[in-house]
VEXROPA-583854 format. One record per residue (C-alpha): x, z, y; residue in three letters; residue number from 1. Coordinates in steps of 0.001 Angstrom, whole numbers, always signed. Layout:
BEGIN
<r c1="X" c3="Z" c2="Y" code="Ala" pos="NUM"/>
...
//
This chain:
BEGIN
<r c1="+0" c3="+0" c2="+0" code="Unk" pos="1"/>
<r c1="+1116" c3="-980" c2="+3405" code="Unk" pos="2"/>
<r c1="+1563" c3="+1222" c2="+6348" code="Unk" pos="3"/>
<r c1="-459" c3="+161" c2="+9315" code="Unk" pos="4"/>
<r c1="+2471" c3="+594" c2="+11490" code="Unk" pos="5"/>
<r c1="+4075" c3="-1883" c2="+9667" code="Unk" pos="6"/>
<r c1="+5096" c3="-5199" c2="+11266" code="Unk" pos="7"/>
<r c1="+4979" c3="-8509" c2="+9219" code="Unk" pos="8"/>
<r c1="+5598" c3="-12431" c2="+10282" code="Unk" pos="9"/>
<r c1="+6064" c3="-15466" c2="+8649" code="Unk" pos="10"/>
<r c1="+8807" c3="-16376" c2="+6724" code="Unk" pos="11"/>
<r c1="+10963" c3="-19072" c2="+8088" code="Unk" pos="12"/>
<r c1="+10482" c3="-20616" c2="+4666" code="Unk" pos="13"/>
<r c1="+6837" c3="-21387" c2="+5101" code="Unk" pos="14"/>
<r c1="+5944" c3="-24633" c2="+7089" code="Unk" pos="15"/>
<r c1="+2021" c3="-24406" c2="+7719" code="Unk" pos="16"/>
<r c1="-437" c3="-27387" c2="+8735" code="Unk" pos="17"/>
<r c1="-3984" c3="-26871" c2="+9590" code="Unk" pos="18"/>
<r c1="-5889" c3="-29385" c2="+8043" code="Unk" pos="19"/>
<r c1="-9943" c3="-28789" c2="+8259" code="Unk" pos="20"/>
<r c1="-10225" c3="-25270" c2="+9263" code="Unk" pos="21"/>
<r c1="-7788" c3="-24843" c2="+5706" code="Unk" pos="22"/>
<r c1="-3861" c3="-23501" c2="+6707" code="Unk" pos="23"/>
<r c1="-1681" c3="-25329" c2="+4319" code="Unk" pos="24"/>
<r c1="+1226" c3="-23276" c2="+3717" code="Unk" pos="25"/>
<r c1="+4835" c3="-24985" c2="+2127" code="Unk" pos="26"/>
<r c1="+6628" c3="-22918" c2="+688" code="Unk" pos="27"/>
<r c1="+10485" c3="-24680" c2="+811" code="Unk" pos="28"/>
<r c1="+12272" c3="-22916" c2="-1347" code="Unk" pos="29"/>
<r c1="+9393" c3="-22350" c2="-3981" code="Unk" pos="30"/>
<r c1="+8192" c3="-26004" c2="-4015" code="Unk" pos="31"/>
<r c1="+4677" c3="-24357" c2="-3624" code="Unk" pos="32"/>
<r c1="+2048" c3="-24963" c2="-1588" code="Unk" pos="33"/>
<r c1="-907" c3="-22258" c2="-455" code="Unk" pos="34"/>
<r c1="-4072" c3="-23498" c2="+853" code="Unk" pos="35"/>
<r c1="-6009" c3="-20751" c2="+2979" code="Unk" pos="36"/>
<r c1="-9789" c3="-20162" c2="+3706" code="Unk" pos="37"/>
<r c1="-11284" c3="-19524" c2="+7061" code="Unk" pos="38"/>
<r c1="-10516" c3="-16126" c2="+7317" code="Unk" pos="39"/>
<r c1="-7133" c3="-16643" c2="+5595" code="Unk" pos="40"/>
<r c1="-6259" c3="-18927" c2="+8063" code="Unk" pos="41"/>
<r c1="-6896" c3="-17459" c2="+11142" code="Unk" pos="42"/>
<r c1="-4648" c3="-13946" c2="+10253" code="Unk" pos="43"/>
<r c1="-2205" c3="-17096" c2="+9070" code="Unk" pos="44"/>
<r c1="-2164" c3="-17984" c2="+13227" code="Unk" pos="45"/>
<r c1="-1989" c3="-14222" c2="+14132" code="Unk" pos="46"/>
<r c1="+1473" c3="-13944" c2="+12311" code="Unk" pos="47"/>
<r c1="+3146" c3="-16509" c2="+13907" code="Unk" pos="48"/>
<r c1="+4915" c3="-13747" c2="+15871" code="Unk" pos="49"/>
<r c1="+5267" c3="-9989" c2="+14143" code="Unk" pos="50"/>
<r c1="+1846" c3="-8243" c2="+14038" code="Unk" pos="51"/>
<r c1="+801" c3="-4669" c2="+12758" code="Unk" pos="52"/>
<r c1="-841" c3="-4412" c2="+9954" code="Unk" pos="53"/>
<r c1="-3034" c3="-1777" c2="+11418" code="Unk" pos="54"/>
<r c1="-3604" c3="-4215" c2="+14336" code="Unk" pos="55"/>
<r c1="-4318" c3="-7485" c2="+11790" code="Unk" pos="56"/>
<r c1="-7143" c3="-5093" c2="+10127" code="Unk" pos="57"/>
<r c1="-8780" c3="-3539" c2="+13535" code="Unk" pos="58"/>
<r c1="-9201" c3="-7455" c2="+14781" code="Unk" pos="59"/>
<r c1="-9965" c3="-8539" c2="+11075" code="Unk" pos="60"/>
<r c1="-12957" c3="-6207" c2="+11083" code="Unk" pos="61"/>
<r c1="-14161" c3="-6572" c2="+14782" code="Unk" pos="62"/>
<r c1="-14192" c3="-10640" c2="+14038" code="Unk" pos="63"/>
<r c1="-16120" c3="-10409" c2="+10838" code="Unk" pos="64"/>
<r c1="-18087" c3="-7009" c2="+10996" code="Unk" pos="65"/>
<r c1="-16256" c3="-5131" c2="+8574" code="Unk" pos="66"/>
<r c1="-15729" c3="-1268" c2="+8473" code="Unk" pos="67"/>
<r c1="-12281" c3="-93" c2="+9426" code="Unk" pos="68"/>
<r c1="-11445" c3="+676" c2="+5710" code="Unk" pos="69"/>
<r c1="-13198" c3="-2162" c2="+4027" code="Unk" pos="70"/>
<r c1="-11061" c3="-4141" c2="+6476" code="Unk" pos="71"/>
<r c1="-7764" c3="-2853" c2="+6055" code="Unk" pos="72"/>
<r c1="-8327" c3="-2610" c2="+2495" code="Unk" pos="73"/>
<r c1="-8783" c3="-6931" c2="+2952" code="Unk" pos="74"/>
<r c1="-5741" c3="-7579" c2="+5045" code="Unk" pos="75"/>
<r c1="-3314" c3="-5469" c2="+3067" code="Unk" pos="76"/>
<r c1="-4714" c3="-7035" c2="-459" code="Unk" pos="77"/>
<r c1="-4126" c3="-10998" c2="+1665" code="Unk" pos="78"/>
<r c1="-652" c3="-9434" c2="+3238" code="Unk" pos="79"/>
<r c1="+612" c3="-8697" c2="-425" code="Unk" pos="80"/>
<r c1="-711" c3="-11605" c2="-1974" code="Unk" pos="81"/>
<r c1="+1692" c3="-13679" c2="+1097" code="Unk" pos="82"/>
<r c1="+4585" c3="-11135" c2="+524" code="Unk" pos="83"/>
<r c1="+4614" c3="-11700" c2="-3384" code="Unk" pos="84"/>
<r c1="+5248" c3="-15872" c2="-3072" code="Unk" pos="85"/>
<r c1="+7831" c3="-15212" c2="+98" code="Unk" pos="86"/>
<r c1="+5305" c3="-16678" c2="+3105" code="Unk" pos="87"/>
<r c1="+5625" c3="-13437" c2="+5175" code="Unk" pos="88"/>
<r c1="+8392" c3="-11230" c2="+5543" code="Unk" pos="89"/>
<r c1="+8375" c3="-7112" c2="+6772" code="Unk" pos="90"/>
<r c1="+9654" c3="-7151" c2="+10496" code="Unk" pos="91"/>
<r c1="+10669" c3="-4102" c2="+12510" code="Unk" pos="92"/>
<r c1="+8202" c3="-2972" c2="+15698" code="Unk" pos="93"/>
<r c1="+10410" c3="-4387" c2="+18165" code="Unk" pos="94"/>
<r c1="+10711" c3="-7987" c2="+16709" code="Unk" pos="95"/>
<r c1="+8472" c3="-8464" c2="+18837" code="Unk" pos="96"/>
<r c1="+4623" c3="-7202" c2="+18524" code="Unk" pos="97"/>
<r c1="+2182" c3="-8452" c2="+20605" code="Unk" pos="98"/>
//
């Protein structure tokens, strides 16, 4: 589980597209690609510079509706899923938050 203090970016592995609403991730050095949905895609455009995670869930859940833990619980489950295939990487507060 991820602190909500915790900072995370994209990798500068991952080239993204947006193609129909749908991010396409490319993941170089994998020779992957990741397509997003909606929601997916637009905490994909959030991350272009270093973001908190508590920060990603408080505008997750004002965009959508969601409570504050239902979603948190969403952003860190997407976050990990990014972090496992190398799209994101863990940053430190002062790379930058905004």
């Amino acid at each position: 589980m991820m602190d909500g203090a915790m900072c995370i970016m994209h990798h500068t592995q991952a080239a993204a597209r947006t193609v129909e609403d749908q991010a396409l991730i490319v993941l170089t050095q994998r020779g992957e690609v990741l397509v997003l949905n909606a929601s997916g895609t637009w905490l994909w455009n959030l991350l272009a510079s270093a973001q908190a995670v508590g920060e990603l869930a408080a505008s997750l859940g004002a965009r959508y509706g969601l409570t504050p833990v239902q979603a948190l619980a969403d952003v860190q489950a997407f976050l990990d899923s990014l972090l496992a295939v190398e799209a994101i990487v863990r940053v430190s507060a002062s790379e930058g938050v905004s």
